[in-house]
Backbone bond lengths (Angstrom), bond angles and torsions (degrees), N, CA, C in turn:
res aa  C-N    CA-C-N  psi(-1)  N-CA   C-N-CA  omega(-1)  CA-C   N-CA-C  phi
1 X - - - 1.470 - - 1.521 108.76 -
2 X 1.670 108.94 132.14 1.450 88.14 -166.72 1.946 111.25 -100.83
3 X 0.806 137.40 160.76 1.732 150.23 -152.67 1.565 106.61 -138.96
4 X 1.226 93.97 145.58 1.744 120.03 -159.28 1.710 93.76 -110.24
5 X 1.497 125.39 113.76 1.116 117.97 152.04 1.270 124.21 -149.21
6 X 1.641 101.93 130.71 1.513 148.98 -142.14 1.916 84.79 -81.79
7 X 1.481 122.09 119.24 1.382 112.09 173.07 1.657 95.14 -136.32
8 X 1.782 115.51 125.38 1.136 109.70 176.73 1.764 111.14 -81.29
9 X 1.511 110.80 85.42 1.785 95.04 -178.24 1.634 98.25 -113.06
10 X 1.443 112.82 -142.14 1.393 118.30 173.78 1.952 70.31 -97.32
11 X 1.903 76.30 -173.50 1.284 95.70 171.92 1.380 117.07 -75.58
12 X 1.514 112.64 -28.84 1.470 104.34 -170.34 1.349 125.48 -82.43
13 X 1.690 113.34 -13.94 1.249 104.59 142.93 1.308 145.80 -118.08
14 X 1.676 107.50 32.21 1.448 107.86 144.65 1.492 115.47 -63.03
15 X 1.404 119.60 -43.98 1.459 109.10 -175.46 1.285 105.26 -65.42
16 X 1.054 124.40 -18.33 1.706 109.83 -176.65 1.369 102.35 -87.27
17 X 1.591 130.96 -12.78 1.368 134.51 -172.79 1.820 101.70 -71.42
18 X 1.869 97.88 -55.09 1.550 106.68 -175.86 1.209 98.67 -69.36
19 X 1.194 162.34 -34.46 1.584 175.10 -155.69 1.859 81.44 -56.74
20 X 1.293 87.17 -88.52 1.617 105.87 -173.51 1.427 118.05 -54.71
21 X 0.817 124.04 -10.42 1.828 122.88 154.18 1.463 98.81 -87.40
22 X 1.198 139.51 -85.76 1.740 108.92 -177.08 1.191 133.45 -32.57
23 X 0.864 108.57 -27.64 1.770 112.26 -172.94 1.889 107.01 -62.87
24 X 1.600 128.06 -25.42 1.067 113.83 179.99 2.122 99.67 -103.11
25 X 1.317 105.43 -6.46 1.617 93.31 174.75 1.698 115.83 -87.09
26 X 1.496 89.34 -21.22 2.166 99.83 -177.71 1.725 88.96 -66.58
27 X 1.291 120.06 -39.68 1.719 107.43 -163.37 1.624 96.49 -85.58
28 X 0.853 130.71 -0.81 1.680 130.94 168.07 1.017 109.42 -53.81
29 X 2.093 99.17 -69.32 1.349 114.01 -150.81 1.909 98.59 -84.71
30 X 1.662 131.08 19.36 1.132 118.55 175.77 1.432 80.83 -113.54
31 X 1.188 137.49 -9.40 1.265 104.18 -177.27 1.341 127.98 -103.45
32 X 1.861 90.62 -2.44 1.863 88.43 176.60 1.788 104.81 -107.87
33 X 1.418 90.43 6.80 2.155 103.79 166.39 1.917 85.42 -84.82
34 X 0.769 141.74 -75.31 1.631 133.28 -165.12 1.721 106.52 -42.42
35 X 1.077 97.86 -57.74 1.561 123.35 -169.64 1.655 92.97 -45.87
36 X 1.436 128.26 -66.03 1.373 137.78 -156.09 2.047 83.73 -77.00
37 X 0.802 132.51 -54.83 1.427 128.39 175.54 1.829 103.59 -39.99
38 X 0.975 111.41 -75.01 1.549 107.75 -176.04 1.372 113.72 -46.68
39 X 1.110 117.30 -44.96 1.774 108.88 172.16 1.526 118.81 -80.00
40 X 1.107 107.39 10.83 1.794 115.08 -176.71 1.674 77.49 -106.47
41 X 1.295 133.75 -50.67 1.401 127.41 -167.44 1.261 112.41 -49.14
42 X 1.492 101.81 -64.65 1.720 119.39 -178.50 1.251 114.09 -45.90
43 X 1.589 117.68 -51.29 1.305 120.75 -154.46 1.744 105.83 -58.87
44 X 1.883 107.39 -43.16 1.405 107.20 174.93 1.199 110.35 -87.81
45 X 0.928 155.29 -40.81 1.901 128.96 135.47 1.112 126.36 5.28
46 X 1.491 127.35 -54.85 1.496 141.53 152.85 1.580 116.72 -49.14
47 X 1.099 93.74 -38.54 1.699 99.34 -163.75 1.887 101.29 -79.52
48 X 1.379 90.59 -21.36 1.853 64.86 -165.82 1.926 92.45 -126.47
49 X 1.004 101.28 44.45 1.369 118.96 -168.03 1.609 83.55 -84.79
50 X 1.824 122.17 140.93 1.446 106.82 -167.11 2.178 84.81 -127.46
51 X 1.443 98.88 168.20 1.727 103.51 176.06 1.428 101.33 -93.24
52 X 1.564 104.08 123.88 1.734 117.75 -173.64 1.687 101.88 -45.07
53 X 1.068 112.99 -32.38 1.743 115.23 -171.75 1.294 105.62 -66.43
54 X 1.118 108.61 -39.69 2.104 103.02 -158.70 1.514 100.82 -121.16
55 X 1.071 123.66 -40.37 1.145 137.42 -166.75 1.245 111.28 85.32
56 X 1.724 130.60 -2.32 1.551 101.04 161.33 1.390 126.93 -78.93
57 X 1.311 115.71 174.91 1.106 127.10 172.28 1.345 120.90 -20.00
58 X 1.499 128.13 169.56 1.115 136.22 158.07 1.540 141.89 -104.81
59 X 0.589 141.39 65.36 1.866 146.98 -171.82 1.703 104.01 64.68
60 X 1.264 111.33 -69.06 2.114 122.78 177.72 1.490 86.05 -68.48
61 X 1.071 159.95 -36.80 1.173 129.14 -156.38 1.633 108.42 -97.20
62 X 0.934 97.90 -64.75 1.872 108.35 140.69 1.683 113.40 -3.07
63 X 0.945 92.00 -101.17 1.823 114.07 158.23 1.741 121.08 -0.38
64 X 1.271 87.29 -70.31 1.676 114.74 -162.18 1.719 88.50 -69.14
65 X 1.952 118.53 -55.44 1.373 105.75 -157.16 1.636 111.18 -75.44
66 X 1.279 103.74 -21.39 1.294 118.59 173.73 1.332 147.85 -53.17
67 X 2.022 101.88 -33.01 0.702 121.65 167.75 1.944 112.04 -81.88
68 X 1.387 103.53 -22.01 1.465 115.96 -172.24 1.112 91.21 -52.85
69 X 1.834 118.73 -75.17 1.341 142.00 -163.54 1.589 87.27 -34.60
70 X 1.869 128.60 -84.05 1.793 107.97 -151.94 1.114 104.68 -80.86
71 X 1.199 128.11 18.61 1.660 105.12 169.77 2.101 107.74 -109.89
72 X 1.278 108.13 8.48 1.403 140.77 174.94 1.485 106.82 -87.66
73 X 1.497 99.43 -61.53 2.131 103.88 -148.71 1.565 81.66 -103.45
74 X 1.244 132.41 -22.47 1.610 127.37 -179.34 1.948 92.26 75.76
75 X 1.832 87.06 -124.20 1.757 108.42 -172.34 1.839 103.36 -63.19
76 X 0.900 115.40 4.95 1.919 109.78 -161.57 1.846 93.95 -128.68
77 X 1.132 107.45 9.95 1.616 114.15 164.51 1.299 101.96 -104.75
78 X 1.639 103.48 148.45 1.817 121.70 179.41 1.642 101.48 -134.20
79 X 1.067 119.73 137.04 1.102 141.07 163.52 1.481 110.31 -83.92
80 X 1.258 128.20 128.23 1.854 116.45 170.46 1.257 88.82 -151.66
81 X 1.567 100.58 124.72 1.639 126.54 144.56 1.471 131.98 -66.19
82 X 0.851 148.05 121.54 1.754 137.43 177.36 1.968 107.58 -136.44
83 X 1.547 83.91 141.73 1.857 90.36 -153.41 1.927 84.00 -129.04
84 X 1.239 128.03 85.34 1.549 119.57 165.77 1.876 113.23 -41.51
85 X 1.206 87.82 137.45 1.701 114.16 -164.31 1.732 91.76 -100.12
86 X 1.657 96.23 124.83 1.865 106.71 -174.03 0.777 100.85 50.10
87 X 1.441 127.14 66.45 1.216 126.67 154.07 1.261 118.49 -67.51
88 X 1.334 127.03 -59.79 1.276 157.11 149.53 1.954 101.88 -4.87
89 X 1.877 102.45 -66.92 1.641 83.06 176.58 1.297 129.13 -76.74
90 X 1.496 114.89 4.84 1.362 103.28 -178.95 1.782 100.72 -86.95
91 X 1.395 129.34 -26.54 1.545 128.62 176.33 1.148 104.59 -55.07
92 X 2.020 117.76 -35.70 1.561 110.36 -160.62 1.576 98.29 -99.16
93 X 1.109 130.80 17.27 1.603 119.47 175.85 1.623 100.89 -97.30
94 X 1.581 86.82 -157.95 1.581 94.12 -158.27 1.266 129.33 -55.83
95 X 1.685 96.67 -38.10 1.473 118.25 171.80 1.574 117.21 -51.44
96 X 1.550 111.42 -40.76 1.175 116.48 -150.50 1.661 144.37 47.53
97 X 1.276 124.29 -151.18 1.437 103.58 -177.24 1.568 110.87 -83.68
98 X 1.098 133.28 40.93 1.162 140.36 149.95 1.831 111.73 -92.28
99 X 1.364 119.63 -22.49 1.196 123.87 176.84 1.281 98.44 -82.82
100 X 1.392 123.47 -52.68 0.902 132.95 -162.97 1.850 119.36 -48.16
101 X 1.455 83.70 -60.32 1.739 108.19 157.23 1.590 111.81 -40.18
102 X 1.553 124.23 -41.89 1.060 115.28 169.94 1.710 134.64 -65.74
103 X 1.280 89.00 -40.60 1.684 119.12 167.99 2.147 110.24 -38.95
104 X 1.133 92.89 -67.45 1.861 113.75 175.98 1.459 99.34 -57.33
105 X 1.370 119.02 -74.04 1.671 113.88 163.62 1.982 113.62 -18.53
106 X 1.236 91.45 -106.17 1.493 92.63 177.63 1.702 111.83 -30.55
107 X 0.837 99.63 -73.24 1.833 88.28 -165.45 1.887 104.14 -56.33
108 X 0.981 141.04 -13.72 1.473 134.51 177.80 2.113 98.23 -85.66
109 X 1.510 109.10 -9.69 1.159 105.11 -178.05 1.626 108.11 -76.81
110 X 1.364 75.97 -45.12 2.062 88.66 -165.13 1.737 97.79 -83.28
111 X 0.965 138.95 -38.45 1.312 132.22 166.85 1.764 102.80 -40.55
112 X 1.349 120.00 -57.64 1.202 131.70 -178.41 1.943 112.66 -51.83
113 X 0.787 98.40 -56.16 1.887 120.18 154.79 1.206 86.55 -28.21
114 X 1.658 112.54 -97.48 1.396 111.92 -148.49 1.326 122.33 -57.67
115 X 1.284 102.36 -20.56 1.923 94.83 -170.78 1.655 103.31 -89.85
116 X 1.286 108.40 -17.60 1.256 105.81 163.78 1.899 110.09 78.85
117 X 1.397 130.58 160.32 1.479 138.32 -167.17 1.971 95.64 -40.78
118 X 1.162 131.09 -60.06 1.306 133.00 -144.00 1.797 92.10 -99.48
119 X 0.879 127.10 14.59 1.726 141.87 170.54 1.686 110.86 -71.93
120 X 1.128 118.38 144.09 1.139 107.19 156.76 1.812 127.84 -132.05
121 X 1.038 109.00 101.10 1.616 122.82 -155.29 1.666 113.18 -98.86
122 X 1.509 117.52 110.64 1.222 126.90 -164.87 1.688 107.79 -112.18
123 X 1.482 131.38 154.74 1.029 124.11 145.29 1.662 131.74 -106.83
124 X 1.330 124.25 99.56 1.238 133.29 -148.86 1.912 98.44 -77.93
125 X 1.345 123.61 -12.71 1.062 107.06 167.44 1.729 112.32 139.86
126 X 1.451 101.84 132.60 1.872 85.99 -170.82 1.551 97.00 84.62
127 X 1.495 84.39 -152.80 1.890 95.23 179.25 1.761 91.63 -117.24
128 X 1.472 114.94 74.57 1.100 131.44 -176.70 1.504 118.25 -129.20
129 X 1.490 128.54 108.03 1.782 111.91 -145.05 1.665 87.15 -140.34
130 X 1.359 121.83 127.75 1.574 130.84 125.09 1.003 129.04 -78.53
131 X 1.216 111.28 162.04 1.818 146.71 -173.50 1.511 117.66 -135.81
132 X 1.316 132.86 118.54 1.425 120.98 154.07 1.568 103.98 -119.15
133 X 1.160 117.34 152.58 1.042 118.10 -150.95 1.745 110.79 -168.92
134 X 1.480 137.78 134.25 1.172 132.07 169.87 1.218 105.87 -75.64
135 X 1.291 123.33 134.65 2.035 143.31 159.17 0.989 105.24 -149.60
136 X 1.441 102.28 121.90 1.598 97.37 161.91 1.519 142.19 -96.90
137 X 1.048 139.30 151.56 1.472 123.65 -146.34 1.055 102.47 -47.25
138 X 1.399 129.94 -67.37 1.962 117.96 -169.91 1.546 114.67 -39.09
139 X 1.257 129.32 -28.70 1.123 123.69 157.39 1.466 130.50 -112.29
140 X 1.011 103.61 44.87 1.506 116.29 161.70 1.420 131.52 -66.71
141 X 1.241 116.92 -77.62 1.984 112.47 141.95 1.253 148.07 23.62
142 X 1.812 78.46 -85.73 1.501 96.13 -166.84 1.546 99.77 -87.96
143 X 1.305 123.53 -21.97 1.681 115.50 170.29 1.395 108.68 -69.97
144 X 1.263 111.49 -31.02 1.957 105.86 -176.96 1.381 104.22 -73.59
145 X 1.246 118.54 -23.42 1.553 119.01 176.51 1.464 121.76 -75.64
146 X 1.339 104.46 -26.73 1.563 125.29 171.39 1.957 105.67 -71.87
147 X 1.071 115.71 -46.55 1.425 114.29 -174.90 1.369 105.54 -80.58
148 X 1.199 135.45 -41.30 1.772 132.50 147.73 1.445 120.03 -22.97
149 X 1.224 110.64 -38.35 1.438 106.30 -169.23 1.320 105.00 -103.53
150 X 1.640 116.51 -28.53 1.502 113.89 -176.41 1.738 100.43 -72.74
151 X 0.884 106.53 -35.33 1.512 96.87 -169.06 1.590 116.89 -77.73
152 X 1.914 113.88 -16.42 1.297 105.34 145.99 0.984 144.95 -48.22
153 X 1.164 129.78 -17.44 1.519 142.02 -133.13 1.810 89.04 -94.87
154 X 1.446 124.22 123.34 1.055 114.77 169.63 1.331 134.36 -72.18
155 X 1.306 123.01 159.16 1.595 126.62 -134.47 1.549 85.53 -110.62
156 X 1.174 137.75 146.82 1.630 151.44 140.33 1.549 109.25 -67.43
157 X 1.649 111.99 117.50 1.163 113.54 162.06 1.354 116.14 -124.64
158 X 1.383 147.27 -141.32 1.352 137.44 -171.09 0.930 123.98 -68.27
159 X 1.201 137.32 127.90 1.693 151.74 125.33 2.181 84.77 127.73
160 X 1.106 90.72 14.20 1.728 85.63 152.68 2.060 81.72 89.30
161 X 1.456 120.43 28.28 1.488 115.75 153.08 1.482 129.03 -84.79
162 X 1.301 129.11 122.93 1.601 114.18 172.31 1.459 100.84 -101.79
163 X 1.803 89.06 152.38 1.185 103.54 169.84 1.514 119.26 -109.62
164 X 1.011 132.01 148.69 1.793 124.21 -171.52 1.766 89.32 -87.44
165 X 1.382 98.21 155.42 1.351 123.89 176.59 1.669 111.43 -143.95
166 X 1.391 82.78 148.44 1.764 102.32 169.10 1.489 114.56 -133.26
167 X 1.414 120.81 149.12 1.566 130.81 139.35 1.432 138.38 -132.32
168 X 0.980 89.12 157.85 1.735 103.07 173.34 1.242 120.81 -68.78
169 X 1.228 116.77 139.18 2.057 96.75 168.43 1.300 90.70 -145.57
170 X 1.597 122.65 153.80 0.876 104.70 159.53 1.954 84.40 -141.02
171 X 1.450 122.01 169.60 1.045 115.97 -146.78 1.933 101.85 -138.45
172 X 1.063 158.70 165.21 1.405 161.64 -146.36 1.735 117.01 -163.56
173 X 1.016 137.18 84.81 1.726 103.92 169.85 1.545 101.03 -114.56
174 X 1.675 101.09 -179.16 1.630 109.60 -172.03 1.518 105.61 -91.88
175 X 1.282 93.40 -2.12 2.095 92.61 -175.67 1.606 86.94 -81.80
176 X 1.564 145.36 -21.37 1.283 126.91 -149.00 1.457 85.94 -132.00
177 X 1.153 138.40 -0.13 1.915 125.62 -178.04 2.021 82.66 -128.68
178 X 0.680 141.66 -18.70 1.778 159.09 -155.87 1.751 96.33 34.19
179 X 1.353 107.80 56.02 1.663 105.93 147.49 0.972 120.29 -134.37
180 X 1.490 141.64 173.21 1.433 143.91 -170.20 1.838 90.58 -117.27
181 X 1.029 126.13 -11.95 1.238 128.78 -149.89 2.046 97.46 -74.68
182 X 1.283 97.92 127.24 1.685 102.54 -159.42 1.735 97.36 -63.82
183 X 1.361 100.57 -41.93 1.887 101.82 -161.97 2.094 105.39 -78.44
184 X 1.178 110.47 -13.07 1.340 106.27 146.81 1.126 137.48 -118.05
185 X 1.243 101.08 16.42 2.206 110.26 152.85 1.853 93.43 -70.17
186 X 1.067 99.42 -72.76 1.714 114.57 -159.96 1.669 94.59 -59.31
187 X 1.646 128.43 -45.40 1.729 98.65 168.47 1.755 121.10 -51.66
188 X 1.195 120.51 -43.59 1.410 125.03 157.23 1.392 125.24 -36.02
189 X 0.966 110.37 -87.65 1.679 108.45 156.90 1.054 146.28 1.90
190 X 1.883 90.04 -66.64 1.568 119.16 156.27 1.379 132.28 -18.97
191 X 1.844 79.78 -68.12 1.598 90.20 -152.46 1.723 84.74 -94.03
192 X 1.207 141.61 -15.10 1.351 142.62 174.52 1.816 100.59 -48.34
193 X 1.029 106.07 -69.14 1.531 116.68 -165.01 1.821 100.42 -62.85
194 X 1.259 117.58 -32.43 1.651 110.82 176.37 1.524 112.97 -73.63
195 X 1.420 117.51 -26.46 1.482 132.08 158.41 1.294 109.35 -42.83
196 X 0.909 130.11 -89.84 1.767 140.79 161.82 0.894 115.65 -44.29
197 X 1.534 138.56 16.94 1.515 147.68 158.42 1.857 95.82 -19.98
198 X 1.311 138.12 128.85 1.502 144.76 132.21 1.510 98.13 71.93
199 X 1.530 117.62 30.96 1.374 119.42 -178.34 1.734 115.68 -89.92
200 X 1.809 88.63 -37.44 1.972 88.04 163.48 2.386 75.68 92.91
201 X 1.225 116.85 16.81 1.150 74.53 172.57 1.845 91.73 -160.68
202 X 1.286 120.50 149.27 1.554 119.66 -148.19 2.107 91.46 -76.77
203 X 1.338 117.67 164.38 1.121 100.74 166.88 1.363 107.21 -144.39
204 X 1.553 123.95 129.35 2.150 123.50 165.77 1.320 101.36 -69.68
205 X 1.515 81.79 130.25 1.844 99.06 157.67 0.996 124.10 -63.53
206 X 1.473 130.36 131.13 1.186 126.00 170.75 1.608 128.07 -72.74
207 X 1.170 130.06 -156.90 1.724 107.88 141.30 1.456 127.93 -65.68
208 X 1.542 119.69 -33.49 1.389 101.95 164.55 1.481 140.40 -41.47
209 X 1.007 85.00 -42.16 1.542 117.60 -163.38 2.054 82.48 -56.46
210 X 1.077 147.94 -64.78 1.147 154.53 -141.99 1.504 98.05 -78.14
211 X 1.344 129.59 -22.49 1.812 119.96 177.13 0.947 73.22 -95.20
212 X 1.401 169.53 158.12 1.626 145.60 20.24 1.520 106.60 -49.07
213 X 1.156 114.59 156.96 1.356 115.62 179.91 2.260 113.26 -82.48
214 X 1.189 111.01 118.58 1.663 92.72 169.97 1.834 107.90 -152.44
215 X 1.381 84.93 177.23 1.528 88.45 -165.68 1.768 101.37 -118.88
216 X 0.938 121.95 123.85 1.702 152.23 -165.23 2.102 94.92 18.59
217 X 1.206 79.82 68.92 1.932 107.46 174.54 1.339 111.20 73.16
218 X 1.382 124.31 39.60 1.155 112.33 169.12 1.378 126.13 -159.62
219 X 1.249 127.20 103.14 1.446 131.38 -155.53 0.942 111.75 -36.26
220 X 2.000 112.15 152.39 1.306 116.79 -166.67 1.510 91.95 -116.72
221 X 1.204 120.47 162.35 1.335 152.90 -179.17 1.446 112.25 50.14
222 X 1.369 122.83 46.07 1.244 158.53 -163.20 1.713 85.09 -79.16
223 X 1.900 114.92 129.61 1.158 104.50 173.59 1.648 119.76 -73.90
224 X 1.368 108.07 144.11 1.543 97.78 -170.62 1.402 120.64 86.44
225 X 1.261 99.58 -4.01 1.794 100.99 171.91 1.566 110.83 -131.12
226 X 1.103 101.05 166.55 1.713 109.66 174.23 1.327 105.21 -97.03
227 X 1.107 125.45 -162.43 1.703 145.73 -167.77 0.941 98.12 -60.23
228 X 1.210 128.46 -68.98 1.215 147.18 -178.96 1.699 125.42 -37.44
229 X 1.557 108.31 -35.29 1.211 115.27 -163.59 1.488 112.97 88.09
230 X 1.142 127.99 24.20 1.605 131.00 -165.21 1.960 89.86 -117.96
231 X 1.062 94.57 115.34 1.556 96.87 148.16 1.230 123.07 -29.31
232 X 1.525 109.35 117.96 1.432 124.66 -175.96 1.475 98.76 -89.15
């Protein structure tokens, strides 16, 4: 609130009176202009912060482009989840997590493939992978049918062994749930791709698919998982 005060001096040191009252509001307003700079720094620091393994993105970075993409492409944006199937025995075989390491590699390649330059491809954790991505319904399908099969394709790991692979997908858009809203594309999704658990074939959420119950995108009381969605 700003205040009126009346000082009988000369003139020359009223200005030195008002002088000395700005002098502690000018260092305010540079320090919450620096201040708002450093968290504008960080925040995209965060955002494009990538996972040493794959090099995509990370969960916020993920996040942020993802949400760009459906609130951008509207009905012609897709959301896709993908969850590798035995994952677990390919870390515990011969190769171990050096195969395994190979496994996340390759499939963050061809995920990367498919979504193509204007894609935005995250690894949310584990052998746990999003996609946002423009399709438009007429070709909706036949691209989920294309990433089903690419991501079969068995992977080369040491001394020139492949290992076979599978995933899950299950997939979300706003033309078929009618929201753009990112955290109920990806509950859809969610629970779409746990539907089609080991089916060998990608699946869209319907509207059901969007009440399942989950906790910051990821179904809760999931067998074999905790609250969280974390392997129990």
């Amino acid at each position: 609130m700003a205040s009126t005060v009346r000082v009988q001096a000369p003139s020359g040191n009223r200005a030195l009176f008002i002088t000395t009252l700005a002098v502690p509001l000018t260092g305010w307003t540079v320090h919450a202009v620096s201040l708002h700079r450093k968290l504008t720094v960080a925040r995209r620091e965060l955002a494009d912060r990538r996972d040493p393994l794959t090099g995509l993105l990370g969960r916020d970075g993920y996040t942020t482009k993802a949400r760009q993409i459906a609130d951008r492409y509207g009905d012609s944006a897709l959301v896709v989840f993908v969850d590798l199937d035995h994952f677990k025995e390919i870390n515990d075989g011969p190769g171990g997590h050096a195969a395994g390491d190979r496994v996340l590699a390759a499939t963050a390649t061809r995920l990367t493939a498919w979504a193509g330059s204007r894609g935005a491809v995250g690894r949310l954790g584990g052998d746990e992978f999003a996609v946002a991505v423009r399709i438009g319904p007429a070709r909706r399908e036949l691209r989920l049918a294309q990433l089903t099969q690419l991501l079969a394709q068995p992977v080369q790991v040491e001394d020139g062994v492949q290992v076979d692979v599978a995933a899950s997908i299950g997939a979300a858009s706003p033309e078929v749930l009618g929201t753009t809203d990112l955290s109920m594309l990806q509950r859809a999704a969610d629970a779409a791709m746990y539907s089609g658990k080991h089916t060998g074939r990608a699946v869209l959420a319907g509207p059901q698919h969007a009440t399942v119950p989950s906790i910051n995108g990821r179904r809760a009381g999931r067998p074999g998982t905790n609250s969280l969605g974390q392997a129990a």
